[in-house]
C-alpha positions in Angstrom: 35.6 -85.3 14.6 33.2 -83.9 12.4 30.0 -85.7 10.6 29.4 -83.6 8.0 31.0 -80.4 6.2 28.8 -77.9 4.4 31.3 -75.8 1.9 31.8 -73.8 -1.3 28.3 -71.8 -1.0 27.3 -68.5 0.1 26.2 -68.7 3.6 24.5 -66.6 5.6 25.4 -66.2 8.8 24.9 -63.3 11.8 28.3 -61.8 10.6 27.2 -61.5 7.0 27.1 -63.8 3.7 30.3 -65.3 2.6 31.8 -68.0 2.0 32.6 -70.0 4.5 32.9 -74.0 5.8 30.1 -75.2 8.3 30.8 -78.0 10.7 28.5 -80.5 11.7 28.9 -82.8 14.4 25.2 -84.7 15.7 22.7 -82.2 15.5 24.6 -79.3 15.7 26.4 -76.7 13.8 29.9 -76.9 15.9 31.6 -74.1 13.7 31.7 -71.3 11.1 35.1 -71.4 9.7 37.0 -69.8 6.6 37.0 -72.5 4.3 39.5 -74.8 4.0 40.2 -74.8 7.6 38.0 -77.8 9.1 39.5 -81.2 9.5 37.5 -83.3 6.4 38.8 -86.3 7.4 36.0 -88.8 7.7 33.2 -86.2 7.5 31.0 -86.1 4.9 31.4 -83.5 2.5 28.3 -81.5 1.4 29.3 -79.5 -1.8 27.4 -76.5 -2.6 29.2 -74.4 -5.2 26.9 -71.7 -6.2 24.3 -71.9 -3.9 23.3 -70.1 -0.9 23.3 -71.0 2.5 20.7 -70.3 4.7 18.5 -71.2 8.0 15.6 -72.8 7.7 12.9 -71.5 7.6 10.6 -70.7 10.6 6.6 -71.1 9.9 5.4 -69.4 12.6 1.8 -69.7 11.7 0.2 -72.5 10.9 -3.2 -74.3 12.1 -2.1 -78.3 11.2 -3.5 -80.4 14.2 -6.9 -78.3 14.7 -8.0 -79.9 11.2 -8.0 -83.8 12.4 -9.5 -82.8 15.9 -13.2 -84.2 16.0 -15.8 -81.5 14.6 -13.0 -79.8 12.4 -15.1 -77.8 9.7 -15.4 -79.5 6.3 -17.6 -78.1 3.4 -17.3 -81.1 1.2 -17.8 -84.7 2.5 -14.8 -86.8 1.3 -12.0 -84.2 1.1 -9.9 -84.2 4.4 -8.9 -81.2 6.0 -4.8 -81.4 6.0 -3.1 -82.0 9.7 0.5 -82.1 10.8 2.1 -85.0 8.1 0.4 -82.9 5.0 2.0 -79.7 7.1 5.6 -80.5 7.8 5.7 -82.8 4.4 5.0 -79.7 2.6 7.0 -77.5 4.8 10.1 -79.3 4.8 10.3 -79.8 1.1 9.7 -76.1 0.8 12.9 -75.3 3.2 11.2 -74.8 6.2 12.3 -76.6 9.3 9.7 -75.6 11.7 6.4 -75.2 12.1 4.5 -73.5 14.7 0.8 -74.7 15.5 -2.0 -73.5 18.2 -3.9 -75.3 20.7 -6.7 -74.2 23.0 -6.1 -73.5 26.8 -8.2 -75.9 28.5 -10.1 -74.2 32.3 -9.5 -77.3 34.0 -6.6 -79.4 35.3 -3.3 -79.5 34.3 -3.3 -76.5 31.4 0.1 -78.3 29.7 -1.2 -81.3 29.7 -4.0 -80.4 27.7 -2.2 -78.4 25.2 -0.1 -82.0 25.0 -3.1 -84.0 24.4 -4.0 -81.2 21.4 -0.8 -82.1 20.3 -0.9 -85.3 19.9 -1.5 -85.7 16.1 2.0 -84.5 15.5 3.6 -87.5 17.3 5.2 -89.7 14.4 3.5 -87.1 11.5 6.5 -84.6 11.7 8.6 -83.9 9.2 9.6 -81.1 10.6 10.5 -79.7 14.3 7.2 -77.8 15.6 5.8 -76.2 18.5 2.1 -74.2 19.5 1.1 -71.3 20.3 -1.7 -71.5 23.1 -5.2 -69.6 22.4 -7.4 -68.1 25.0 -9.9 -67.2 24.6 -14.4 -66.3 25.9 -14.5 -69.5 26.6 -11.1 -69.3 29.1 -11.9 -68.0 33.3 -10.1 -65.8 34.9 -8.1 -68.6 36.6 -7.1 -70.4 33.7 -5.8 -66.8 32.4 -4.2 -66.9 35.6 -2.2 -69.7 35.3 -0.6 -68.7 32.5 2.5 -69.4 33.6 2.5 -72.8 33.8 2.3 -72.7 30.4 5.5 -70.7 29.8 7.4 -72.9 32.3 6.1 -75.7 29.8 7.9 -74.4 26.8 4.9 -72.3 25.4 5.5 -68.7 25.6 3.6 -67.2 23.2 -0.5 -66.9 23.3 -2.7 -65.5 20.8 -6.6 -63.9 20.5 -8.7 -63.0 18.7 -10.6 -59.6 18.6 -13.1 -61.0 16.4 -15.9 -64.1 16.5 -14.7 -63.8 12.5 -18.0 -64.9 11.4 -21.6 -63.9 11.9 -23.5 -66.6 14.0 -24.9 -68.7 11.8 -21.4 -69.4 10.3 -19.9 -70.5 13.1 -18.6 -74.1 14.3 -19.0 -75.5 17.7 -15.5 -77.3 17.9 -13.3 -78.0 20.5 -10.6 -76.7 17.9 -9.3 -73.3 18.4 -10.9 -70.1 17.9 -13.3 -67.7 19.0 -13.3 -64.4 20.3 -11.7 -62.7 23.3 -12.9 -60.1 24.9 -11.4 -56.7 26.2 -11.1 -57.9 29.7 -9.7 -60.9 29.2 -7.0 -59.4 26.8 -6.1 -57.3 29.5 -5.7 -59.9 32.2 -4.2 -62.0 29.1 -1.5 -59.0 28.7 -0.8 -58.5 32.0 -0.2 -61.7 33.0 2.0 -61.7 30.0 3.8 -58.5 30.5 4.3 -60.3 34.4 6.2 -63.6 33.8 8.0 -62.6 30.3 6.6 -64.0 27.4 4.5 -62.9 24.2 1.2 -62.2 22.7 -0.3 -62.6 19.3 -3.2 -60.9 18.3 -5.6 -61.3 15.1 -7.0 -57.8 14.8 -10.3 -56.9 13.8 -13.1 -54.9 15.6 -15.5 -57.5 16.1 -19.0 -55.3 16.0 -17.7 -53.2 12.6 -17.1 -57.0 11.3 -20.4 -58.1 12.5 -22.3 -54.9 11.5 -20.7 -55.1 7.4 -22.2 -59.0 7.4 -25.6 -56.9 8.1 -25.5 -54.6 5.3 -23.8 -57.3 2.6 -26.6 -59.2 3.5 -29.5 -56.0 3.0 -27.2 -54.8 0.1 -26.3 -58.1 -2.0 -22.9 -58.2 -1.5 -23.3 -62.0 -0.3 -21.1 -63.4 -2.7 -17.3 -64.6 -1.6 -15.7 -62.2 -3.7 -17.1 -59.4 -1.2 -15.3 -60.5 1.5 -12.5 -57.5 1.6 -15.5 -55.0 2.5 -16.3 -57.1 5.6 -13.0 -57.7 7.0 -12.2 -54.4 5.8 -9.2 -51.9 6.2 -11.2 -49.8 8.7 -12.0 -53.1 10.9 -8.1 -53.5 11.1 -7.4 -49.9 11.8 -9.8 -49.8 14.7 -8.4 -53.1 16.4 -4.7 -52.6 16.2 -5.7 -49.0 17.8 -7.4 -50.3 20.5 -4.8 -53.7 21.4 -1.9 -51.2 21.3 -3.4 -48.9 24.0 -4.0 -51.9 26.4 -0.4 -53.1 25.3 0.7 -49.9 26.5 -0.7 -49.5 29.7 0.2 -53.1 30.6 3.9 -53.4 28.8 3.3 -56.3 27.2 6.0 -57.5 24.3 3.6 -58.4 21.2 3.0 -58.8 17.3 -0.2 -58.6 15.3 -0.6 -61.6 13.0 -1.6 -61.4 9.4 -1.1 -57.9 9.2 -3.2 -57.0 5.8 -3.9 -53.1 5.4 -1.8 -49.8 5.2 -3.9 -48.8 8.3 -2.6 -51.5 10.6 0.3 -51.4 9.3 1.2 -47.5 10.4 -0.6 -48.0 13.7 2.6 -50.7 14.1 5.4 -48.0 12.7 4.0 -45.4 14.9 4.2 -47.6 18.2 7.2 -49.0 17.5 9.0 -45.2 17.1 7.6 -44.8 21.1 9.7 -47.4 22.0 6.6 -50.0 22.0 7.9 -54.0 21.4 5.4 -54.8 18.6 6.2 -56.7 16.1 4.1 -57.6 12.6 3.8 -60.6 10.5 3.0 -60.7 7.0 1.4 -63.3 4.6 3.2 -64.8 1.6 0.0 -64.6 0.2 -1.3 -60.8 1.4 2.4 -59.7 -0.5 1.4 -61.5 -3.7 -2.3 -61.0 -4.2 -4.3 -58.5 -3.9 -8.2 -58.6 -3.5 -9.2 -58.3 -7.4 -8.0 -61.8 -7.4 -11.5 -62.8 -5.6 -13.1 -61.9 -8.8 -11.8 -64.9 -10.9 -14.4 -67.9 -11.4 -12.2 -69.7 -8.5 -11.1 -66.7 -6.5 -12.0 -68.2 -3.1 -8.6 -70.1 -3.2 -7.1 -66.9 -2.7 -8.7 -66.4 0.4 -7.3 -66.7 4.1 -9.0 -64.7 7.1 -8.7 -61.3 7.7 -8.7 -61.2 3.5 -7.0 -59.7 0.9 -6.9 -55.9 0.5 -6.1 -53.6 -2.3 -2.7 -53.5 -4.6 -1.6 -49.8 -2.4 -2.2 -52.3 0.7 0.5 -55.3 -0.7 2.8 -52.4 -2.1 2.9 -50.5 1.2 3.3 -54.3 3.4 6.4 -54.9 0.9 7.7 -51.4 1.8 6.8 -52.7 6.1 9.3 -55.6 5.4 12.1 -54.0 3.9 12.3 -51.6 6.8 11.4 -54.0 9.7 8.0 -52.6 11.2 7.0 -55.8 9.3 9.5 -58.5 10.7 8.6 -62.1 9.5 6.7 -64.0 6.1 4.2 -66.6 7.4 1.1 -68.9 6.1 -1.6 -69.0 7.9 -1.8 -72.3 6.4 -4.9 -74.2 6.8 -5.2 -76.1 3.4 -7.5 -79.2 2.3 -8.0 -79.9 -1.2 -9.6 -78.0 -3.9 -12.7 -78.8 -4.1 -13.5 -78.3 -0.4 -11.5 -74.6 -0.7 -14.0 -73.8 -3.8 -17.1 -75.5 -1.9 -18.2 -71.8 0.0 -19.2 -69.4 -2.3 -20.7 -66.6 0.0 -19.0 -64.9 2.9 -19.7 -66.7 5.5 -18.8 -70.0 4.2 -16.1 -69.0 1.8 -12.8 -70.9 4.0 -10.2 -69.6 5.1 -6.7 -70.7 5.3 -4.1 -71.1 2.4 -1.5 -73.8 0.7 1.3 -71.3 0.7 3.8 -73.4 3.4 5.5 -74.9 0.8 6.4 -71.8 -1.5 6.9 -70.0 1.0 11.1 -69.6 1.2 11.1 -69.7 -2.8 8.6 -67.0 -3.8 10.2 -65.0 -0.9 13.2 -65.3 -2.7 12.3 -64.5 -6.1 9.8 -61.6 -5.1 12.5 -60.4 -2.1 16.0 -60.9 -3.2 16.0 -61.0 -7.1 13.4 -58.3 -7.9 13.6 -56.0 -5.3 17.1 -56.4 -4.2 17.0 -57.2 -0.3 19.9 -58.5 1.1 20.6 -62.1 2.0 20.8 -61.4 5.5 17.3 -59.7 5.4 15.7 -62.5 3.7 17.3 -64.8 6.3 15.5 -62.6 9.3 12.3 -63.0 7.6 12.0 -66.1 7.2 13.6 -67.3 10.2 15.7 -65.8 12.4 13.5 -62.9 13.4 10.6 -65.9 13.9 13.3 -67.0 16.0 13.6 -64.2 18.4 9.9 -63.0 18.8 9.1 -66.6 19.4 11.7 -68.1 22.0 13.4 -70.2 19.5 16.6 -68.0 19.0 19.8 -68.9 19.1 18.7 -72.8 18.8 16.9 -72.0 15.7 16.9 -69.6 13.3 20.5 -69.0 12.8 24.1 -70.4 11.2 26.1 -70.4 14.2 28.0 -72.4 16.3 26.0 -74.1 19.0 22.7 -74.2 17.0 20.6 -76.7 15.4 22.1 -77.6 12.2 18.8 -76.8 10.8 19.9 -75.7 7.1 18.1 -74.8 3.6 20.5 -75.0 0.4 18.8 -72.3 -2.5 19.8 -72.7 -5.8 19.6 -69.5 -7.6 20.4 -70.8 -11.1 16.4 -72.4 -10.7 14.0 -71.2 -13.1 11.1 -72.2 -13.6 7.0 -71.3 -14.0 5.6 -73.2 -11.0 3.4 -75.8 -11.3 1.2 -78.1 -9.5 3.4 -80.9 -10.4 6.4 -78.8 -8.4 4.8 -79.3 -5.4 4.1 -82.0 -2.6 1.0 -81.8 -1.1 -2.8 -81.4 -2.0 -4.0 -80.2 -5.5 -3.9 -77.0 -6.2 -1.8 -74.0 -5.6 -2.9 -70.3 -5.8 0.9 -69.5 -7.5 1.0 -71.9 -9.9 2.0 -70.4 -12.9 4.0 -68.2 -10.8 7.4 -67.5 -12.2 10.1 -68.1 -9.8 14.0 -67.7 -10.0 15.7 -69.5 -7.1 14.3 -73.0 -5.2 15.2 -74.9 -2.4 17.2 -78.2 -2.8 18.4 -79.6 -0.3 16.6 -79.4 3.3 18.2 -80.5 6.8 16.5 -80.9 10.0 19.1 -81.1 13.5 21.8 -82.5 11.1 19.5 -84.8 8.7 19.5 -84.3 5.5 15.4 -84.3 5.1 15.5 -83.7 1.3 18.1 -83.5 -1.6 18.1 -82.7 -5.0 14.0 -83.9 -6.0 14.6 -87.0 -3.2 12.7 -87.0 0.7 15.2 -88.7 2.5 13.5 -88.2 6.0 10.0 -89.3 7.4 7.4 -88.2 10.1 9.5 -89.9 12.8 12.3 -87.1 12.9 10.5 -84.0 14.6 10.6 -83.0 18.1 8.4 -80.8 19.7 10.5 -77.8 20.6 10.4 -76.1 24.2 10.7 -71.8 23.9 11.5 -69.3 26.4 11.9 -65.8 24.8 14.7 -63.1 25.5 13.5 -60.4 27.8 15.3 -57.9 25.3 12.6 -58.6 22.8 9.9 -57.6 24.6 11.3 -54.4 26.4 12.1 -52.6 22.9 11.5 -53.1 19.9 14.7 -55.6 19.5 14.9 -55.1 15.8 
């Protein structure tokens, strides 16, 4: 007996978009049927005539529970930095189901444990289902690098570094949140380690002394100001780290992806590993395929801002052209948000903030930018925002995908939506680098393992209804590139 039937849409499903019926029984999708075919009696039926079908969403990038650990950086005193509640809240109104955070590796004791404890602001504050990725980083020994499987026998695959400190000294913040550079040893313990026990690596690419040596000469030259940031974190910086972490990915056969992938530069040093066979993947900000950096120039332009930076409008053209042919495989956030005034508060280029509001816009711009104006293909738009997150991640086949046997974890699009966006569309914080954006297409209704989470302007779920989500990822994934 079924609980619920979804019908009359478009869905998208690994066999194509069509129409067809979707079962529901618990938490799971049970079957993809022709329509008319399931039994409706006493299940609840879901019509959605004109609308399209889809997965939810996959955020695979998102720094929620570092912001409410003690010593998170805050400019302005009185605007809180945003954790997991303001996270999933936005996330799930926005289509997206789940939401993937990062937690330091501790040296000492049990290494799960501690990524737990990190974790711990997301019990009863999720909206939506979430997991971490786990950071090492100068601070990690060789033995905690070590033990890294313990971590992937926990449910936590995937680690990420950092080529880069990111800021000069004097701009940084002792925390206990993650961060912080990693060095070329370590990364190649880190990979091998990885490459060993079969599970991924993340890497935020930039050559840390060209970054540190441009901070020198903004400084002698007067290029302090925020909207300067692009020629510190620069096209060259990216080039020159993607170059280097994909020889060491070579000679240790590890499966990766670089996040935040920004430039042209980076962007070819991916296509040209992955036509050797290489399993590297790239992700690509909402915001990097909307903006490019002229936008720092406005009286506000900081809000426009997430670390590495913006680059140039060739740079966003040439990342839309990565996506359409897969060397780019999946739209994240980096999201990091607080409110306005704090994201206005640094107004050089070390205290300019990064991070971005983008979680909740993220499945509807794609969709108007993606599908209506430049004609990709449902199914595309589906991998991109969530089933190949999926795969690369661990995730895949319980998430990321209409099929029988997954989480009925669903997102209901109404193309007929048009609207310019406003603050007053959205759910969280107060301001919004898109609004004003036009957009043709929205999420309506949301549902999380068979919930309905939101429907039609109402939130019908709360923060109780999230799990954290254990991954393990397919070996074909990192042997190849899989897609």
């Amino acid at each position: 007996m079924l609980d619920m039937i979804i019908k009359g849409g478009t869905v998208v499903t690994p066999a194509g978009a069509g129409e067809w019926d979707i079962g529901i029984q618990g938490e799971k999708i049970v079957a993809v049927t022709l329509p008319g075919v399931l039994p409706e009696e006493n299940a609840t039926i879901m019509d959605v005539t004109g609308k399209i079908v889809v997965p939810g969403g996959i955020e695979a990038h998102a720094h929620a529970a570092a912001n409410v650990q003690p010593g998170a950086r805050q400019l302005v005193e009185g605007t809180p930095n945003a954790g997991p509640a303001d996270h999933s809240l936005g996330a799930i109104w926005g289509g997206t189901t789940t939401v993937i955070d990062f937690a330091p590796v501790p040296n000492e004791g049990d290494l799960a444990a501690g990524v737990h404890d990190f974790l711990t602001p997301w019990q009863g504050n999720a909206y939506t289902d979430y997991s971490t990725h786990c950071i090492y980083s100068n601070r990690n020994t060789p033995d905690a690098i070590s033990r890294y499987k313990e971590l992937l026998d926990a449910g936590f695959p995937s680690i990420k570094v950092f080529t880069t400190d990111i800021r000069p000294p004097e701009g940084r913040v002792n925390t206990l949140t993650p961060g912080g550079k990693t060095d070329a040893g370590r990364i190649e313990h880190i990979m091998a380690e990885i490459a060993r026990h079969g599970g991924v690596l993340a890497v935020h690419g930039e050559d840390d002394e060209l970054v540190m040596y441009n901070y020198l000469l903004a400084q002698q030259r007067g290029h302090w100001d925020w909207y300067n940031v692009h020629m510190i974190h620069s096209k060259t910086v990216e080039d020159l780290a993607f170059q280097n972490v994909l020889r060491l990915a070579e000679r240790t056969g590890v499966g990766m992806y670089f996040v935040h992938v920004t430039a042209k530069e980076g962007l070819d040093a991916i296509s040209e590993a992955r036509s050797r066979g290489m399993p590297v993947y790239g992700e690509v900000l909402t915001l990097a395929l909307s903006f490019n950096c002229d936008r720092y120039k406005e009286e506000d332009g900081m809000k426009y801002h997430t670390y590495p930076s913006l680059k140039y409008e060739d740079d966003r053209l040439e990342l839309w052209k990565g996506l359409h042919r897969s060397d780019l495989a999946f739209t994240a956030t980096d999201s990091s948000f607080t409110t306005y005034l704090d994201k206005i508060a640094g107004r050089d280029v070390v205290s300019v903030r990064g991070g971005n509001i983008g979680i909740e816009i993220r499945m509807g711009v794609n969709y108007t930018e993606a599908v209506v104006k430049q004609g990709m293909s449902l199914e595309r738009y589906a991998e991109v925002t969530s089933t190949n997150a999926a795969k690369v991640l661990g995730l895949y086949p319980r998430k990321g995908v209409i099929a029988a046997g997954s989480d009925a974890d669903i997102t209901v699009i109404d193309p007929s939506i048009k609207k310019t966006l406003s603050i007053n569309d959205l759910h969280v914080r107060d301001y919004s680098p898109w609004e004003g954006w036009e957009v043709e297409g929205w999420p309506t209704t949301v549902m999380l393992r068979g919930k309905i989470m939101v429907d039609n302007g109402q939130l019908l779920g709360d923060g109780n209804v999230g799990q954290l989500i254990p991954r393990k990822v397919d070996s074909r994934v990192l042997q190849r590139p899989a897609f």
